[in-house]
PyMOL commands that place a pseudoatom at each C-alpha (Angstrom):
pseudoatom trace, name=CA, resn=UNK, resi=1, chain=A, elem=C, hetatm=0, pos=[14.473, 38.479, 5.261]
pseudoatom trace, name=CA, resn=UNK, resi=2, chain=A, elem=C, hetatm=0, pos=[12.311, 35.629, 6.713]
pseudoatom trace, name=CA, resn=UNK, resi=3, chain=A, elem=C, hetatm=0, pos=[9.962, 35.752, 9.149]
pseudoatom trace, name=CA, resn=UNK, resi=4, chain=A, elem=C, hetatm=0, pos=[8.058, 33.359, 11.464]
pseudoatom trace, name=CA, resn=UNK, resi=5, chain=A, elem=C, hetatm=0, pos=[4.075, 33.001, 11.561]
pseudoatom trace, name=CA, resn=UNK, resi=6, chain=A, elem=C, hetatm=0, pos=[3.451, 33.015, 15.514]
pseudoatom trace, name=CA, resn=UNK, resi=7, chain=A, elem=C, hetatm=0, pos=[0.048, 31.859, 17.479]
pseudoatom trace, name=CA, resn=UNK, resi=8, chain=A, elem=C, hetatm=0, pos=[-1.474, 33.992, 19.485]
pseudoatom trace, name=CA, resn=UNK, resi=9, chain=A, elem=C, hetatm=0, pos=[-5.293, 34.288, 21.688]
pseudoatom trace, name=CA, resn=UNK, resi=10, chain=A, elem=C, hetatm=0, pos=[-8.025, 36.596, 20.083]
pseudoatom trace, name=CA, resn=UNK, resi=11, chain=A, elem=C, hetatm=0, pos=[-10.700, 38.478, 22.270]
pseudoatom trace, name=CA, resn=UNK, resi=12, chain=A, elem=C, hetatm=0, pos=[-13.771, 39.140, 20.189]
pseudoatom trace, name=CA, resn=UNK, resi=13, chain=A, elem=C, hetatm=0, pos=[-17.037, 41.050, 21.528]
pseudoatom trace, name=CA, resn=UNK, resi=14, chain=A, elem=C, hetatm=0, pos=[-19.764, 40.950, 19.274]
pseudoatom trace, name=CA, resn=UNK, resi=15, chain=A, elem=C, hetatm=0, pos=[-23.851, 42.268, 19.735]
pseudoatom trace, name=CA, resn=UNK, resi=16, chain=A, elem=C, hetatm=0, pos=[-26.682, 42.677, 17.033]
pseudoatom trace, name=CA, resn=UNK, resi=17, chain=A, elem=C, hetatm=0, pos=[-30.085, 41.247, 16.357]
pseudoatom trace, name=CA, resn=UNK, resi=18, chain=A, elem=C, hetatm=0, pos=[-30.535, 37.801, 15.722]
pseudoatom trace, name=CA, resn=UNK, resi=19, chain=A, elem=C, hetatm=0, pos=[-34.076, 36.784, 12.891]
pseudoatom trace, name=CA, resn=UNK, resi=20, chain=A, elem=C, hetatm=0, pos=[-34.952, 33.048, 13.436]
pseudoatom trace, name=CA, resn=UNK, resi=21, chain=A, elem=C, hetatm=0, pos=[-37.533, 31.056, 11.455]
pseudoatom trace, name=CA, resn=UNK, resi=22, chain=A, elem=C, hetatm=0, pos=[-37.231, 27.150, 12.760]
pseudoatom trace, name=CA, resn=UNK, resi=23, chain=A, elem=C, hetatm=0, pos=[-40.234, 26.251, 9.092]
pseudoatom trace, name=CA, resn=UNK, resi=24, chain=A, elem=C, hetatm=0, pos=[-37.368, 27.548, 6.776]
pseudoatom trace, name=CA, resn=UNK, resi=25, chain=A, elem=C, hetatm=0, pos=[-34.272, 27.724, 5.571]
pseudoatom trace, name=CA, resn=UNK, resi=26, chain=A, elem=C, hetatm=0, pos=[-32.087, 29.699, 6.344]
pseudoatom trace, name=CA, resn=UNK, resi=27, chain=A, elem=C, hetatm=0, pos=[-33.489, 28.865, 9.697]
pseudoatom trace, name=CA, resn=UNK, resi=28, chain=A, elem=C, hetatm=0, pos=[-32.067, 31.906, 11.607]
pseudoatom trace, name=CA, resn=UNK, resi=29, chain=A, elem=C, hetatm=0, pos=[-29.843, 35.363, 10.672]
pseudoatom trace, name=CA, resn=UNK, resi=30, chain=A, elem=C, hetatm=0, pos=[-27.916, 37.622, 12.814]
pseudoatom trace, name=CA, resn=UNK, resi=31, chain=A, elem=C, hetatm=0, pos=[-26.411, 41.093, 11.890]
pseudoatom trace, name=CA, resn=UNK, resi=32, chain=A, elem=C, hetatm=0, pos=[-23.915, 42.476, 14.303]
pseudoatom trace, name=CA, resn=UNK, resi=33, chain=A, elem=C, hetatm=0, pos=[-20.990, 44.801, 15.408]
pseudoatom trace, name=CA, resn=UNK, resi=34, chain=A, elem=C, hetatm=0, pos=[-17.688, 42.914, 16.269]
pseudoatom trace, name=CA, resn=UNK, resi=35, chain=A, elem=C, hetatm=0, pos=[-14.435, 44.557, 17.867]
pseudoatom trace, name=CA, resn=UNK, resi=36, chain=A, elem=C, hetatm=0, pos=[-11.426, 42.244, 18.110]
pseudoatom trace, name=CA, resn=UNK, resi=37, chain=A, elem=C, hetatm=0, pos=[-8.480, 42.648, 19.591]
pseudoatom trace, name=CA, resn=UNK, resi=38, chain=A, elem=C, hetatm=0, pos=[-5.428, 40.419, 18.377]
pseudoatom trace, name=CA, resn=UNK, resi=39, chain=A, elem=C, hetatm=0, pos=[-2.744, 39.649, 21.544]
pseudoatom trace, name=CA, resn=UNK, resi=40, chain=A, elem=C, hetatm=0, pos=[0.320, 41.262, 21.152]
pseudoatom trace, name=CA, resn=UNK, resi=41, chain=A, elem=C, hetatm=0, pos=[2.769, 38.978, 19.812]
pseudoatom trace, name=CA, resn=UNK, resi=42, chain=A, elem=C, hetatm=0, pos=[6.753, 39.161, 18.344]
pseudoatom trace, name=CA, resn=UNK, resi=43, chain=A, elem=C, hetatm=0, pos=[8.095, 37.973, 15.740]
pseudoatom trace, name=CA, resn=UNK, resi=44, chain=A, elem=C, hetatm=0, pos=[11.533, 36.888, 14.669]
pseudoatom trace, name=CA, resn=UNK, resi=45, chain=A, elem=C, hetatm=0, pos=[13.336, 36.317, 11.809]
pseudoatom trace, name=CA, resn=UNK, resi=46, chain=A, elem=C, hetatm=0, pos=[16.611, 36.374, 9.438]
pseudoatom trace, name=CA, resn=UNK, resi=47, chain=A, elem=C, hetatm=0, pos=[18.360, 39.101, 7.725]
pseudoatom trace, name=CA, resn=UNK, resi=48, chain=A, elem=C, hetatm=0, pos=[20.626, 37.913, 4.906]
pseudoatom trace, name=CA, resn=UNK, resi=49, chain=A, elem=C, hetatm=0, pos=[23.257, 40.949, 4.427]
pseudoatom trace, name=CA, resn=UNK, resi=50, chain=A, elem=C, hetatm=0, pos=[24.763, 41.477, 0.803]
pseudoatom trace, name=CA, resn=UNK, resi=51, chain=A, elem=C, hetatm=0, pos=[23.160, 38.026, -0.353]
pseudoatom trace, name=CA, resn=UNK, resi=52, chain=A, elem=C, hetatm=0, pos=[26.540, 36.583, 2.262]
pseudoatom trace, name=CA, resn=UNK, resi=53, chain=A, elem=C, hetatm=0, pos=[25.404, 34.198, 5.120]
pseudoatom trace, name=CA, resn=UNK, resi=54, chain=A, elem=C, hetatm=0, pos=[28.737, 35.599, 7.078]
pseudoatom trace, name=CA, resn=UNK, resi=55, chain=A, elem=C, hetatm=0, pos=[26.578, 38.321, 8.175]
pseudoatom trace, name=CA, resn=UNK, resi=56, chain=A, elem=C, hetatm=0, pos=[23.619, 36.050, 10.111]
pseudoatom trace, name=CA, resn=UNK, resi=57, chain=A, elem=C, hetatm=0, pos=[21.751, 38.884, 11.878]
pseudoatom trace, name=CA, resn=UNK, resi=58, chain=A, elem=C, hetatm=0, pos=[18.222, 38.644, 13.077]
pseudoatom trace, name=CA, resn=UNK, resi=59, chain=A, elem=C, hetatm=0, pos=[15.680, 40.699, 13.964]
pseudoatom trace, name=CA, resn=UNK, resi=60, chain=A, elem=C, hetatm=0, pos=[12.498, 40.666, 16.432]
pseudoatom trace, name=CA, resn=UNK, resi=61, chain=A, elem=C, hetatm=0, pos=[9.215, 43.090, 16.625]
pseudoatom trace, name=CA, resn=UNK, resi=62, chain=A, elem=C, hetatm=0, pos=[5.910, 43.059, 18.077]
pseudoatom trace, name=CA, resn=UNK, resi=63, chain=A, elem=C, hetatm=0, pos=[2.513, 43.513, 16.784]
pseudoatom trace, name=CA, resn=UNK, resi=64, chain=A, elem=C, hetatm=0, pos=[-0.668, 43.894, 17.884]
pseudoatom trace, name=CA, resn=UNK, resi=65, chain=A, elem=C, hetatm=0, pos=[-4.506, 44.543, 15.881]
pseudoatom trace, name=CA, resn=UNK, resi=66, chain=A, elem=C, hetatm=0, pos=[-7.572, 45.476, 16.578]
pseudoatom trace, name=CA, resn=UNK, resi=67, chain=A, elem=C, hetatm=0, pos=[-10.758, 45.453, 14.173]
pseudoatom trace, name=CA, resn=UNK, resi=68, chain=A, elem=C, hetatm=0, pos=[-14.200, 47.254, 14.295]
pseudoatom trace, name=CA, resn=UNK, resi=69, chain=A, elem=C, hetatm=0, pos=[-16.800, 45.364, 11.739]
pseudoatom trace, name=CA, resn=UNK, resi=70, chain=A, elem=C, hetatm=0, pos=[-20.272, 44.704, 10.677]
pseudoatom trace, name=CA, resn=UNK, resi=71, chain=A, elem=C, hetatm=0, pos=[-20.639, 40.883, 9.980]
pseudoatom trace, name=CA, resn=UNK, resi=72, chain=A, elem=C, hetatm=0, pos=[-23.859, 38.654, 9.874]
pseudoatom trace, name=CA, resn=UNK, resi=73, chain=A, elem=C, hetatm=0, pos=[-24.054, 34.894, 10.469]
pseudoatom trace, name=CA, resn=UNK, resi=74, chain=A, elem=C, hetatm=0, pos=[-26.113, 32.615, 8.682]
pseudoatom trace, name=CA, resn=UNK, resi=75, chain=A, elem=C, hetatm=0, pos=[-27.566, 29.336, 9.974]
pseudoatom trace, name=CA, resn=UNK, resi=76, chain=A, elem=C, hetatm=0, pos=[-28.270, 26.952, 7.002]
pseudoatom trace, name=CA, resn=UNK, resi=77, chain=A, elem=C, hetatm=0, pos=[-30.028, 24.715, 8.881]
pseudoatom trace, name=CA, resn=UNK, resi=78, chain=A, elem=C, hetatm=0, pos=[-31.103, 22.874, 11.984]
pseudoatom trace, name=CA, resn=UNK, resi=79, chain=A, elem=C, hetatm=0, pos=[-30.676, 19.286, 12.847]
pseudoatom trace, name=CA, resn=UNK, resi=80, chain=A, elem=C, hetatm=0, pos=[-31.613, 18.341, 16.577]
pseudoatom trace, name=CA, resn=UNK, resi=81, chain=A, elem=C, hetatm=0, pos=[-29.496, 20.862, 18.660]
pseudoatom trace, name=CA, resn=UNK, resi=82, chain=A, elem=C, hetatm=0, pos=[-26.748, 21.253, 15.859]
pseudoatom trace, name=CA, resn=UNK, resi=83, chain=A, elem=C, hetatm=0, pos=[-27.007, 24.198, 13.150]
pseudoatom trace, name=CA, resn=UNK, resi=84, chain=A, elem=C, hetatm=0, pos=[-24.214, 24.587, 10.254]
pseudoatom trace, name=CA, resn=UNK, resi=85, chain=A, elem=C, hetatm=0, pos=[-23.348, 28.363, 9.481]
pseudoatom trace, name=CA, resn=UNK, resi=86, chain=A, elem=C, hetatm=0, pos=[-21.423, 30.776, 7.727]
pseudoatom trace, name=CA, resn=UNK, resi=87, chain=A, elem=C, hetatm=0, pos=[-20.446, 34.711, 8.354]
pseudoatom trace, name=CA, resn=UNK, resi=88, chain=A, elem=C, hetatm=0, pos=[-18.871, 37.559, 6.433]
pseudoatom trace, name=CA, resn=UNK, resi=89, chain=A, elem=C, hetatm=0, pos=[-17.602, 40.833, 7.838]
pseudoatom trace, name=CA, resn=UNK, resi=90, chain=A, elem=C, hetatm=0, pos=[-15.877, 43.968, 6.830]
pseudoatom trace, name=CA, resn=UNK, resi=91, chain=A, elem=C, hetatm=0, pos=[-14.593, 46.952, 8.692]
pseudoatom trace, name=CA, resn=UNK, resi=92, chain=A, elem=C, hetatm=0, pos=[-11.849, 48.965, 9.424]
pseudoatom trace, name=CA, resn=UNK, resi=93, chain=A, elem=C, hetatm=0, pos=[-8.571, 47.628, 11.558]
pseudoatom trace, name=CA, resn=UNK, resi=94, chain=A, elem=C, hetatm=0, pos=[-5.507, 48.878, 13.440]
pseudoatom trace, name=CA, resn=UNK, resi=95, chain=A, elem=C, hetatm=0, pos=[-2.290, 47.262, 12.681]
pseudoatom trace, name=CA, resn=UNK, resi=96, chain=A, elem=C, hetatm=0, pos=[0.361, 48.539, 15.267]
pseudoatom trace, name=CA, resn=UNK, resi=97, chain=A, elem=C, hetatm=0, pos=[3.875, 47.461, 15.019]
pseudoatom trace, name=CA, resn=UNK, resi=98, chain=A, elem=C, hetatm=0, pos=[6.541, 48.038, 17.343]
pseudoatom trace, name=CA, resn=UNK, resi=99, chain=A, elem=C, hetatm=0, pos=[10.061, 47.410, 19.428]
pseudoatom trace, name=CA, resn=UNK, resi=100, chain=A, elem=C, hetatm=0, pos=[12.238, 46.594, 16.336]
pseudoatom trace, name=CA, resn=UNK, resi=101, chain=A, elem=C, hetatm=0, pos=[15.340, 45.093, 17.506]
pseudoatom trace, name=CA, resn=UNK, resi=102, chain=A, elem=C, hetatm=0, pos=[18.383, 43.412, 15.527]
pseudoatom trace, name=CA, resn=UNK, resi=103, chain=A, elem=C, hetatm=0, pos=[21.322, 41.511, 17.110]
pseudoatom trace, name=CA, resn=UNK, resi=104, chain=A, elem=C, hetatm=0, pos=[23.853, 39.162, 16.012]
pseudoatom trace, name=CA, resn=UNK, resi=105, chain=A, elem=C, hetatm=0, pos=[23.213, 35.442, 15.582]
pseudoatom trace, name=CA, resn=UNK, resi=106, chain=A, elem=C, hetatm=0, pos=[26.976, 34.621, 15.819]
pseudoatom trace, name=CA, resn=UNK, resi=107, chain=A, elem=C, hetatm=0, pos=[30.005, 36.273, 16.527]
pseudoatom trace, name=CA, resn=UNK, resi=108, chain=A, elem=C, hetatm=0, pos=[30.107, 38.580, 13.261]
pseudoatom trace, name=CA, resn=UNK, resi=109, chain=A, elem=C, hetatm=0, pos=[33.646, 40.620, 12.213]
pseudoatom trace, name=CA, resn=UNK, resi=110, chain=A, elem=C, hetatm=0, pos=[31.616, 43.681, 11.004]
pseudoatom trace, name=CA, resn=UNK, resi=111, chain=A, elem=C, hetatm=0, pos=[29.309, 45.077, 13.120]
pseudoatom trace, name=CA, resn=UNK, resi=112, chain=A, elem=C, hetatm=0, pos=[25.573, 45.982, 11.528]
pseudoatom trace, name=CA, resn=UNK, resi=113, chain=A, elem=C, hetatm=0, pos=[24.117, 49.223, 11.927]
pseudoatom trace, name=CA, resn=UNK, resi=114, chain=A, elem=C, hetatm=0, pos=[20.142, 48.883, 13.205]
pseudoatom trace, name=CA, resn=UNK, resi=115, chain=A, elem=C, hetatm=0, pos=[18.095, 50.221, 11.018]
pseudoatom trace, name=CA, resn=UNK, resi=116, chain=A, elem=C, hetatm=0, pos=[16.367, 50.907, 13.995]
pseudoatom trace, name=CA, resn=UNK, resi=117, chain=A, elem=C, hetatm=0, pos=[12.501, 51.418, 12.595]
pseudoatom trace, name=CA, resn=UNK, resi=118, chain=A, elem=C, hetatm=0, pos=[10.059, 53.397, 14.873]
pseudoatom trace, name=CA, resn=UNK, resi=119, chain=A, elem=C, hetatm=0, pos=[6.762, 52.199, 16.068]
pseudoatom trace, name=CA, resn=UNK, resi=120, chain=A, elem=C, hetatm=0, pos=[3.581, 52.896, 13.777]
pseudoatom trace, name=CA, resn=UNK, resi=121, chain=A, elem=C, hetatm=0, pos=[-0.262, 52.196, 13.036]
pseudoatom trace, name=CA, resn=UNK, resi=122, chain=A, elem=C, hetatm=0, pos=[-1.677, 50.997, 9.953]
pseudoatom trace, name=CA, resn=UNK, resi=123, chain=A, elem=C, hetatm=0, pos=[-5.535, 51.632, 9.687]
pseudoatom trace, name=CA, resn=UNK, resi=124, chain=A, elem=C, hetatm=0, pos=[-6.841, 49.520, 6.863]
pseudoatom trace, name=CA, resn=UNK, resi=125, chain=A, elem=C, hetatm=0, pos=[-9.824, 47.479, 5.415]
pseudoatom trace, name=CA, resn=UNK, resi=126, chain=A, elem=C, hetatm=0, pos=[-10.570, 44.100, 7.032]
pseudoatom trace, name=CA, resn=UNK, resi=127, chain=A, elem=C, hetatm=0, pos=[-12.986, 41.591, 5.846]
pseudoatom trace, name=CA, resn=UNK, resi=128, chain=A, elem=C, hetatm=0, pos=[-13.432, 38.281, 7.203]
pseudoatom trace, name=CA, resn=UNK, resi=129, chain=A, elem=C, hetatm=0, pos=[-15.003, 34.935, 5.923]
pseudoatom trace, name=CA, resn=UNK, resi=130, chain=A, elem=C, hetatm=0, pos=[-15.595, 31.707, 8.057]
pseudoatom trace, name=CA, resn=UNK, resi=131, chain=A, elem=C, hetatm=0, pos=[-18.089, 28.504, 8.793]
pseudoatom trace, name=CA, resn=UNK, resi=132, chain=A, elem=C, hetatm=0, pos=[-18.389, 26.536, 11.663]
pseudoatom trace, name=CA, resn=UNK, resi=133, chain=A, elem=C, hetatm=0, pos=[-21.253, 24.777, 14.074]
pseudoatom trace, name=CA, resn=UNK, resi=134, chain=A, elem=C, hetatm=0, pos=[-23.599, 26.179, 16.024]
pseudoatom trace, name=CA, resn=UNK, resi=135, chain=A, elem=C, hetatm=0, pos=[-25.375, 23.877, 18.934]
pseudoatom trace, name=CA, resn=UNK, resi=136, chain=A, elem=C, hetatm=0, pos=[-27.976, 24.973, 20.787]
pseudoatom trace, name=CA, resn=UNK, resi=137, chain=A, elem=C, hetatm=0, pos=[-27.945, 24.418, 24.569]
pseudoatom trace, name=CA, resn=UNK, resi=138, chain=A, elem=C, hetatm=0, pos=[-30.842, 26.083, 25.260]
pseudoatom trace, name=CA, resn=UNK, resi=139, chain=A, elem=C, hetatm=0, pos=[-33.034, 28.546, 22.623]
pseudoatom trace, name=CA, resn=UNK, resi=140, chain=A, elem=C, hetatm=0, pos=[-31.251, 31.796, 23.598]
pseudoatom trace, name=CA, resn=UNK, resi=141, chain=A, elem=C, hetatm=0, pos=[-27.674, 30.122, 24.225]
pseudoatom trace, name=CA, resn=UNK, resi=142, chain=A, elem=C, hetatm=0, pos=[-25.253, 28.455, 21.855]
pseudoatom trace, name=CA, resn=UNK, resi=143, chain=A, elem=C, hetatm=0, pos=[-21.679, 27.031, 21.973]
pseudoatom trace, name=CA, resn=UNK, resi=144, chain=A, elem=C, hetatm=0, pos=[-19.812, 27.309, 18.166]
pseudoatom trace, name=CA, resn=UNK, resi=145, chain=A, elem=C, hetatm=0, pos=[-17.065, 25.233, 17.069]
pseudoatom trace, name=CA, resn=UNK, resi=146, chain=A, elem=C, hetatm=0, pos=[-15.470, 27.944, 14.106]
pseudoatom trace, name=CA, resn=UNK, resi=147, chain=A, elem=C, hetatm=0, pos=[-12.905, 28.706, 11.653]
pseudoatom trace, name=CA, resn=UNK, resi=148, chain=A, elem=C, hetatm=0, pos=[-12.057, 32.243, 10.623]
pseudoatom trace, name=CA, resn=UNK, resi=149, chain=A, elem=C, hetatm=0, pos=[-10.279, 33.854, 7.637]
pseudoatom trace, name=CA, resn=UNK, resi=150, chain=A, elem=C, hetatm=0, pos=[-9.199, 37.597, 9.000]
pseudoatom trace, name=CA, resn=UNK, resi=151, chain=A, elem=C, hetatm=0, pos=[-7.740, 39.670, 6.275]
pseudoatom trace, name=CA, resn=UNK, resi=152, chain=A, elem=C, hetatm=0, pos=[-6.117, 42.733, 8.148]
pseudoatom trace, name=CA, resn=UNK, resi=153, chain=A, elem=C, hetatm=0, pos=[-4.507, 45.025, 5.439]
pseudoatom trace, name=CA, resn=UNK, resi=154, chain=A, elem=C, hetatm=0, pos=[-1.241, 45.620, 5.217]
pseudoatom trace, name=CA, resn=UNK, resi=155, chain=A, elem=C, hetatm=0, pos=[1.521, 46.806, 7.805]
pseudoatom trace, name=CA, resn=UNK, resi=156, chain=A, elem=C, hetatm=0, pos=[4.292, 48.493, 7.884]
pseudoatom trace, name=CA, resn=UNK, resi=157, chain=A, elem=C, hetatm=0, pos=[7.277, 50.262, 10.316]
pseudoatom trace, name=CA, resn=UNK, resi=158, chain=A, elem=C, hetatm=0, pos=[7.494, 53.748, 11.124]
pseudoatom trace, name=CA, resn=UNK, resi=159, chain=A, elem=C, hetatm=0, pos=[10.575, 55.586, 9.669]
pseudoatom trace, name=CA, resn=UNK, resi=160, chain=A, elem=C, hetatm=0, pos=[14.150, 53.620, 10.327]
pseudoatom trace, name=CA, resn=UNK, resi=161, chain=A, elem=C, hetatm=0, pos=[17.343, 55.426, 11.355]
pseudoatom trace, name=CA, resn=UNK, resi=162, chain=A, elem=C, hetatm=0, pos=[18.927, 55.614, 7.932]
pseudoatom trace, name=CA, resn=UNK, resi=163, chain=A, elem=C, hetatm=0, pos=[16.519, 58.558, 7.114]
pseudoatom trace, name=CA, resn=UNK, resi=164, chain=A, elem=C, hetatm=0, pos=[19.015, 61.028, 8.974]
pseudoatom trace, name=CA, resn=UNK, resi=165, chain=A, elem=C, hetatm=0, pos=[21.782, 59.875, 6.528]
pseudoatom trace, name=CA, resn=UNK, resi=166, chain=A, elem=C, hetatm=0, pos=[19.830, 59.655, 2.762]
pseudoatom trace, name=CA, resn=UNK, resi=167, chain=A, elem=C, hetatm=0, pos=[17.217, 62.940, 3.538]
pseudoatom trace, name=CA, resn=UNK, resi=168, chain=A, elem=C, hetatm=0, pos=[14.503, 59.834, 2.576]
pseudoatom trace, name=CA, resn=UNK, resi=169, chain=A, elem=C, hetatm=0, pos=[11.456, 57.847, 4.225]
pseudoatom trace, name=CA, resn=UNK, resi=170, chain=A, elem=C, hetatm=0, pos=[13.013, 54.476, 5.077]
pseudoatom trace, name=CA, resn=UNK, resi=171, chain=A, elem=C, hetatm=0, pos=[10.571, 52.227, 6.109]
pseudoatom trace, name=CA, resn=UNK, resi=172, chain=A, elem=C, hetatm=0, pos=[9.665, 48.584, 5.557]
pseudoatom trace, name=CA, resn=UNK, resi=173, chain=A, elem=C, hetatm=0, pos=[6.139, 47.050, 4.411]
pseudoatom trace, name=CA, resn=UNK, resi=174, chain=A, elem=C, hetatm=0, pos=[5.682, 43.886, 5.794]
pseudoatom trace, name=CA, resn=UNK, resi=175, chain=A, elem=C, hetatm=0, pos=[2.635, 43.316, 3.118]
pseudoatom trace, name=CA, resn=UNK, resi=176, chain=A, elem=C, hetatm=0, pos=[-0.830, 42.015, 3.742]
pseudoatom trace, name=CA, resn=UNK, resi=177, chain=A, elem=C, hetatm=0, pos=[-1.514, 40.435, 7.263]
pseudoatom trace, name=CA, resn=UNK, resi=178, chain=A, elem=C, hetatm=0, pos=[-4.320, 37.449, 7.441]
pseudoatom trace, name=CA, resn=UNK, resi=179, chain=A, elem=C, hetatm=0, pos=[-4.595, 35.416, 10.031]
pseudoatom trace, name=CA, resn=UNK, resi=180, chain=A, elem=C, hetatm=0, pos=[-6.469, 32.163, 10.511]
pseudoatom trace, name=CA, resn=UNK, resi=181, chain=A, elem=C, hetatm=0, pos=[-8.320, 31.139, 13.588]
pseudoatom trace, name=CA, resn=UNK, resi=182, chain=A, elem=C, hetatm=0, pos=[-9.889, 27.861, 14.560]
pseudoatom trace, name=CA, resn=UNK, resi=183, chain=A, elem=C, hetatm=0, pos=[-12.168, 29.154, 18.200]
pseudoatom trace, name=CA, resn=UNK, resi=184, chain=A, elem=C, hetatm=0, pos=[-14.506, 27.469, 20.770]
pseudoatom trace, name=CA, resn=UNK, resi=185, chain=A, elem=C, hetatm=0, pos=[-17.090, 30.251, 21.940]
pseudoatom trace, name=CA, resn=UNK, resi=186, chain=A, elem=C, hetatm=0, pos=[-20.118, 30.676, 23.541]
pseudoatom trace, name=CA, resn=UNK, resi=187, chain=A, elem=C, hetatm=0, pos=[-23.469, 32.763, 22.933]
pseudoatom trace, name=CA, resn=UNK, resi=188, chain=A, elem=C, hetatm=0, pos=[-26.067, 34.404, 24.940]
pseudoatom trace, name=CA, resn=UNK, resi=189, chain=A, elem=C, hetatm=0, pos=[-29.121, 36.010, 23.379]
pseudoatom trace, name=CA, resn=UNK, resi=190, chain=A, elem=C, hetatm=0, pos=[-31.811, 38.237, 25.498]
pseudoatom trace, name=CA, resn=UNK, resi=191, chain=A, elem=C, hetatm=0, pos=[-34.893, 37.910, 24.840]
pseudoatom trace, name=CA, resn=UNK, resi=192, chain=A, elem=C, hetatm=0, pos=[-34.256, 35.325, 22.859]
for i in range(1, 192): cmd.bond("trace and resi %d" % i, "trace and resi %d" % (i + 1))
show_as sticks, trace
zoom trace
């Protein structure tokens, strides 16, 4: 099988306590809680039958995350209103796949059985790794240009049909999920 790698918008909502020190570096520090929600999104892809491209069947399914972590931000340094920083996270995530569908690609002599797998939720380790730049509009509110490695675990489908014929689990594992995100967002900090 292949697969393609699709693009899709992330919602993140973040809050923790921010430590800032403008005499030294690092010049500020901020440990937080994160939740994340990855868009659903479907995939697509190929499903070579007997190693014989006379069979060209595809397939489609969606999925959909969601992560819980601790991270912390660093800012290096501070240069008029710009600050370079990196962050780290781990936590736990939510891998949900679903609606598995095959079909034909062209008109095919023998028909394919589906295989027909159910929905199912992965819950796995996350960790995440990035750098970006902060700038400082005003003391307590920032807009950061980012980039994000997400590492989401692994996922997999529920059981597929053929489990009523063999008496076994069939199921497929799609491996380990990342994902990498370029963002825009913005900051507010109380009491800041």
């Amino acid at each position: 099988t292949s697969q393609t790698k699709p693009t899709t918008p992330i919602v993140s909502v973040e809050g923790g306590y921010r430590w800032s020190n403008i005499n030294r570096a690092p010049f500020a520090y901020f440990l937080g809680l994160r939740y994340r929600y990855l868009n659903s999104d479907s995939m697509n892809g190929n499903i070579l039958i007997l190693n014989n491209s006379a069979f060209p069947y595809g397939f489609t399914y969606d999925t959909s995350a969601q992560t819980f972590s601790l991270f912390g931000k660093i800012d290096l340094m501070q240069f008029g209103g710009f600050a370079p920083y990196i962050t780290g996270g781990m936590g736990a995530a939510i891998l949900r796949f679903s609606n598995y569908g095959e079909y034909p690609k062209s008109a095919v002599s023998i028909a394919r059985n589906s295989a027909a797998f159910n929905s199912d939720a992965s819950y796995n380790f996350t960790y995440d790794l990035g750098f970006g730049l902060d700038y400082f509009i005003k003391q307590n509110w920032t807009v950061s240009l980012g980039y994000d490695y997400i590492n989401l675990g692994k996922l997999r489908t529920g059981n597929g049909a053929y489990n009523n014929i063999t008496g076994g689990t069939h199921e497929l594992n799609f491996g380990t999920v990342t994902a990498n995100t370029v963002f825009l967002q913005t900051d507010y900090m109380f009491n800041a």
